[in-house]
C-alpha positions in Angstrom: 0.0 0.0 0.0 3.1 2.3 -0.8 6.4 3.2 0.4 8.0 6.0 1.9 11.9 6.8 0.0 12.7 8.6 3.4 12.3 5.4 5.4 15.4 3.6 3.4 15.1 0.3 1.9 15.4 -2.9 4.0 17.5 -5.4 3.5 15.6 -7.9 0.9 17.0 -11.7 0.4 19.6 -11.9 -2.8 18.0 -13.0 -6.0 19.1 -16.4 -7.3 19.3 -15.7 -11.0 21.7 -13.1 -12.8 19.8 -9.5 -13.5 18.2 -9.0 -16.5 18.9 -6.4 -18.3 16.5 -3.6 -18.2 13.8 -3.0 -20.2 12.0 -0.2 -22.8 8.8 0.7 -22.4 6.4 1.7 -25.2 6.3 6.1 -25.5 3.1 6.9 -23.7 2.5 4.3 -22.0 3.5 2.8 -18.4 2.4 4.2 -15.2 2.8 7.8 -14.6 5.7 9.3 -16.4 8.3 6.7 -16.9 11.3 8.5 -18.4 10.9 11.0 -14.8 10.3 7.4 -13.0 13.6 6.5 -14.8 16.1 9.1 -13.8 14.4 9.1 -10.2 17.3 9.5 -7.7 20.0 10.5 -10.0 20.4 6.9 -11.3 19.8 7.7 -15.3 17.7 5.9 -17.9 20.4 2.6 -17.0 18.4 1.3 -14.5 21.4 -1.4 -14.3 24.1 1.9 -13.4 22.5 2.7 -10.0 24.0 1.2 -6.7 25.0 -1.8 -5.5 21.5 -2.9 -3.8 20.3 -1.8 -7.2 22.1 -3.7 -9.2 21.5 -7.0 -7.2 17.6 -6.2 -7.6 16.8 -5.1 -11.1 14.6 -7.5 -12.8 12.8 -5.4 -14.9 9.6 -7.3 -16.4 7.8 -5.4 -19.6 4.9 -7.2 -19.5 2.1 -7.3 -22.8 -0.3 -4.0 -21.7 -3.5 -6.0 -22.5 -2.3 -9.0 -20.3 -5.0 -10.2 -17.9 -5.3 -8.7 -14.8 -5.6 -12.2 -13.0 -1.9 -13.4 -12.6 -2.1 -18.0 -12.7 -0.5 -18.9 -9.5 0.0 -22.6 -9.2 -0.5 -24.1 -6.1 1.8 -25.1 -3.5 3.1 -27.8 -2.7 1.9 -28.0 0.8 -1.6 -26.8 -0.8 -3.1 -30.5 0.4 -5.2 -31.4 4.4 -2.8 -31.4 7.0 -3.0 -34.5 8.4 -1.7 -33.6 12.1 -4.8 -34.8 15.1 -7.8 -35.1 13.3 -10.4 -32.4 13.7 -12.8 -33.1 16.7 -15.3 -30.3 15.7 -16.8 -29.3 12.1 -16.5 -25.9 11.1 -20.8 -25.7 11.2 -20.0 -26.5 14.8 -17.1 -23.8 15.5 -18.7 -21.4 14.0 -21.7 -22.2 16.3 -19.5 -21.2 18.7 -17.8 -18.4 17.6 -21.0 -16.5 16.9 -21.9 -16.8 20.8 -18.9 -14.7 21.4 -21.1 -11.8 20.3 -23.2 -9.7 17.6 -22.4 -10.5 14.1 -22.7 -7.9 11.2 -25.9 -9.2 9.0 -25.1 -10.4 5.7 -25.3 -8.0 2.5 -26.5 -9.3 -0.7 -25.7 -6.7 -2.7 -26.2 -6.3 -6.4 -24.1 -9.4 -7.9 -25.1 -12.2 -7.7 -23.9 -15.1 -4.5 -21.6 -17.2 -5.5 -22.8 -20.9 -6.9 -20.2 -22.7 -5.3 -21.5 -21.0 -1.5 -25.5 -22.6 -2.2 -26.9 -25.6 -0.7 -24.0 -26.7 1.5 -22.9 -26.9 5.2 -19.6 -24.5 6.2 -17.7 -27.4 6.6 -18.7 -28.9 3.0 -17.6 -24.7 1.8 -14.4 -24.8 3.7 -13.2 -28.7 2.6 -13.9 -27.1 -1.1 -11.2 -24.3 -0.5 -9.0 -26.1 1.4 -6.2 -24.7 -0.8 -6.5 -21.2 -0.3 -6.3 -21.9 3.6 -3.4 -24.2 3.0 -1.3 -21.5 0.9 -2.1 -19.4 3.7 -0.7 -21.3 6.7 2.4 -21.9 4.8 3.1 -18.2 5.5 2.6 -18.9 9.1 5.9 -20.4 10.2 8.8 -18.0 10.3 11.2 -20.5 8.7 12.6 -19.5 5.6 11.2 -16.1 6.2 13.9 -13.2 6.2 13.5 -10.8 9.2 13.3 -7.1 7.7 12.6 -4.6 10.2 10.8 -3.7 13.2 8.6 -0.4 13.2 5.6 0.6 15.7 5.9 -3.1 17.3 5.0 -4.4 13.9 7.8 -7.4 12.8 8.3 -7.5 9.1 9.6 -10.5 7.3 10.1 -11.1 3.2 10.0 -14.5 1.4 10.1 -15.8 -2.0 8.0 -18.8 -2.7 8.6 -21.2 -5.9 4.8 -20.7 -7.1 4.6 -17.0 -6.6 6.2 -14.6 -8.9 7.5 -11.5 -6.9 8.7 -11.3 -2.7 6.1 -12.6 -0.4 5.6 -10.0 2.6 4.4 -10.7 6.5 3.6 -8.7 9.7 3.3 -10.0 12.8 2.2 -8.2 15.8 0.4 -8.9 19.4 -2.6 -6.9 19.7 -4.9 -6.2 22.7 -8.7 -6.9 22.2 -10.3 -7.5 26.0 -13.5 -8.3 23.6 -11.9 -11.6 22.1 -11.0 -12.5 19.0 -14.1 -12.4 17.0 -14.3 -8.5 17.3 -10.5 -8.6 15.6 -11.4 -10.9 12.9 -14.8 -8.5 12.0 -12.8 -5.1 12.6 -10.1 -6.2 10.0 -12.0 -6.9 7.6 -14.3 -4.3 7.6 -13.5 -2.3 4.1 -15.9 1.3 5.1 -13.8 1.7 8.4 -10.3 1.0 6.8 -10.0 4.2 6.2 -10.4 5.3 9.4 -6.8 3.7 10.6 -4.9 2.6 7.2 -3.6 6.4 5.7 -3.2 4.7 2.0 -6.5 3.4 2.0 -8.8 6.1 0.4 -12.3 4.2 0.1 -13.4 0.6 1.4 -16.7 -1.2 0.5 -18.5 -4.4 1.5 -20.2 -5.4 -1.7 -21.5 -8.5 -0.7 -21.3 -10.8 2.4 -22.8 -14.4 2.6 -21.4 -15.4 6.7 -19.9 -17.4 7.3 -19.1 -18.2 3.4 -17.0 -15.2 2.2 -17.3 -11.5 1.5 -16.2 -9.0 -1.4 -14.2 -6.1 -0.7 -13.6 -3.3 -2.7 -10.5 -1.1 -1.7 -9.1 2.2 -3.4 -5.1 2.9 -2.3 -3.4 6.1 -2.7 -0.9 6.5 -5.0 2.5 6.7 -3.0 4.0 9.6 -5.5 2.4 11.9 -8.2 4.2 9.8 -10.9 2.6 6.3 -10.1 -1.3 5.8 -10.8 -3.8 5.4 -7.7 -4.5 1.3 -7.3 -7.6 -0.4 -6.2 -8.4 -3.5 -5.3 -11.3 -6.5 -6.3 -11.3 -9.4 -3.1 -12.8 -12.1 -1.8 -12.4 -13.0 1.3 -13.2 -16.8 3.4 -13.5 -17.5 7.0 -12.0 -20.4 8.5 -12.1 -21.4 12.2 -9.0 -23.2 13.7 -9.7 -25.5 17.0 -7.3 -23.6 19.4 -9.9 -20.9 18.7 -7.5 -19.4 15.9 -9.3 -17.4 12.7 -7.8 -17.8 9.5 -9.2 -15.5 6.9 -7.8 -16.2 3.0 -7.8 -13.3 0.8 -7.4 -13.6 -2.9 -8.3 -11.2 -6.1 -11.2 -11.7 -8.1 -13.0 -10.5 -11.2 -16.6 -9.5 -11.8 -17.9 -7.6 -15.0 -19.8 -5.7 -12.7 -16.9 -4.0 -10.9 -14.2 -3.0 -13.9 -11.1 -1.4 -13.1 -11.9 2.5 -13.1 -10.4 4.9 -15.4 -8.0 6.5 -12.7 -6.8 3.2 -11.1 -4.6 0.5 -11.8 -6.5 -2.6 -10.6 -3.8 -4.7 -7.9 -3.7 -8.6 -7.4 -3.8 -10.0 -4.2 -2.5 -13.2 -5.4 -2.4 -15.1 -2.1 -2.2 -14.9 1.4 -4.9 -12.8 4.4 -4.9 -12.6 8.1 -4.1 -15.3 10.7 -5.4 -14.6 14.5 -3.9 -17.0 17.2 -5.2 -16.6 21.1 -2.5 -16.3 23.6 -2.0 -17.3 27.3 -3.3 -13.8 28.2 -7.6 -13.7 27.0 -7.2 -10.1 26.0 -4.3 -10.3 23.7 -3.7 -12.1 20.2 -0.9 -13.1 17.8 -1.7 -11.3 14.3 -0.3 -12.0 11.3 -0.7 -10.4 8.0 0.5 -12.4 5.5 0.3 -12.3 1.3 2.0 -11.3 -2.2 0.8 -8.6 -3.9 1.5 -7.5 -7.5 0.9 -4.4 -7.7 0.7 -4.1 -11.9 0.8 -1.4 -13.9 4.4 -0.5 -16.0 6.5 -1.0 -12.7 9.6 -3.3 -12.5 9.6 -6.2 -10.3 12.3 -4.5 -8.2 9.9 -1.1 -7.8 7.4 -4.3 -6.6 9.6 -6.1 -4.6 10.4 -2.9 -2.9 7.1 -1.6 -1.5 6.1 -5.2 -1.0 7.5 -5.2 2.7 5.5 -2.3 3.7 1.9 -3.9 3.5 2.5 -5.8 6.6 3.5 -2.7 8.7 -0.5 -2.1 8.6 -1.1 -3.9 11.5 0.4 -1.0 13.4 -2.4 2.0 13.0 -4.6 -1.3 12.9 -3.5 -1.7 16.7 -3.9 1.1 17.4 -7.3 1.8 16.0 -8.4 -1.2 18.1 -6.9 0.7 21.5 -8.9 3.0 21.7 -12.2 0.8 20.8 
């Protein structure tokens, strides 16, 4: 959700392929002013004559304009059940449980039309069918193989580059306090109107539809981080699934729908994988968040502009904590 040049660049893991040389872009086209974009910070139309980070990063991707938007991500290896203790509850029967915890927010039908694959069966039959999206998901959990970036308002930051994704894999992790459990977390985080109200890049956030405990579309508008680089906005859908140590996983992905095109002054972003995982902790009122996911951020940006700001989504969770203090 942008960067900030003042901050400095984190340390990023090495790339394990030679540099490509980099690439020209089409006159007139690209996002914002490329040639500016180009000589930004004195390094020249040679994007491969900058400095030494620089050069270790470039990997300059000129992609076909009228590619489509939705980037084919294979699954992961991993992306299969967990075998582990065998589930002693459903998910129709955790989520019996976790709606006792309070008030839910009612479903919204909205103007497209539910999902198919959401009618006529239980949660549990809904969350066997995605299995993979949850499994892609808790692969990002672990810390191993995960390189630690920074620490910034209590917000870790970690960077990873998995085989099936195509650019750097970003995750926060932070404790948060929340003395009304985790359920009120898991329903603040998601909620796209009050985004605003505690991420500074988000601009606009809107529940389109919501079928509980099923999924949810979200539609997001982000800020353009500089003048030269075109506004973004986002098309999600989101699933709920509930974990038996009272942990909330929810899976984010990008989708498409006719009836919500990209608009004329945005560049629409895939969330290609990832979403939130919520984990109780010894103390009632307090819970391990991590935000977890790869992002590509389109438009005519290199993969090492992407790379870059990639890191920086995680470090959300920070105003997020704090929006939550004061609840």
């Amino acid at each position: 959700q942008g960067f900030d040049v003042a901050r400095g660049l984190p340390e990023l893991p090495p790339e394990p392929q030679e540099p490509e040389p980099a690439a020209t872009l089409p006159e007139g086209e690209g996002d914002g002013d490329w040639e500016n974009w180009a000589t930004w910070g004195t390094m020249g139309s040679d994007l491969s004559a900058g400095p030494w980070w620089l050069q270790d990063m470039i990997e300059v991707e000129a992609t076909d304009a009228a590619k489509s938007r939705e980037v084919p991500v294979a699954e992961p290896a991993q992306a299969k059940a967990r075998t582990g203790k065998p589930r002693q509850k459903t998910q129709d029967q955790l989520w019996a449980e976790y709606c006792r915890q309070g008030q839910m927010s009612p479903d919204k039908p909205g103007s497209l039309p539910r999902r198919p694959s959401s009618v006529g069966l239980t949660f549990e039959e809904y969350s066997d069918r995605n299995t993979a999206d949850f499994e892609a998901l808790l692969e990002m959990e672990s810390n191993d193989g995960w390189s630690f970036c920074c620490q910034r308002n209590e917000v870790d930051i970690f960077t990873r580059r998995f085989a099936h994704l195509p650019l750097l894999s970003f995750k926060g992790v932070a404790r948060i306090p929340c003395p009304q459990g985790i359920k009120e977390i898991a329903e603040r985080i998601v909620e796209a109107p009050e985004r605003p109200l505690w991420d500074s890049m988000c601009a606009h956030g809107a529940v389109l539809q919501a079928y509980k405990p099923f999924y949810q579309v979200v539609y997001l508008q982000i800020k353009a981080p500089a003048p030269i680089v075109s506004n973004r906005d986002l098309l999600l859908l989101g699933r709920l699934r509930l974990e038996e140590d009272g942990g909330v996983l929810l899976s984010v992905r990008s989708m498409q729908h006719d009836d919500v095109p990209p608009l004329d002054d945005f560049v629409r972003a895939n969330f290609l994988a990832g979403g939130y995982i919520i984990r109780p902790t010894s103390d009632p009122a307090m819970f391990d968040v991590k935000f977890c996911g790869c992002v590509d951020v389109d438009g005519w940006l290199p993969a090492w502009v992407k790379d870059w700001v990639m890191w920086e989504q995680g470090l959300t969770l920070g105003p997020f904590r704090n929006f939550m203090s004061k609840r």
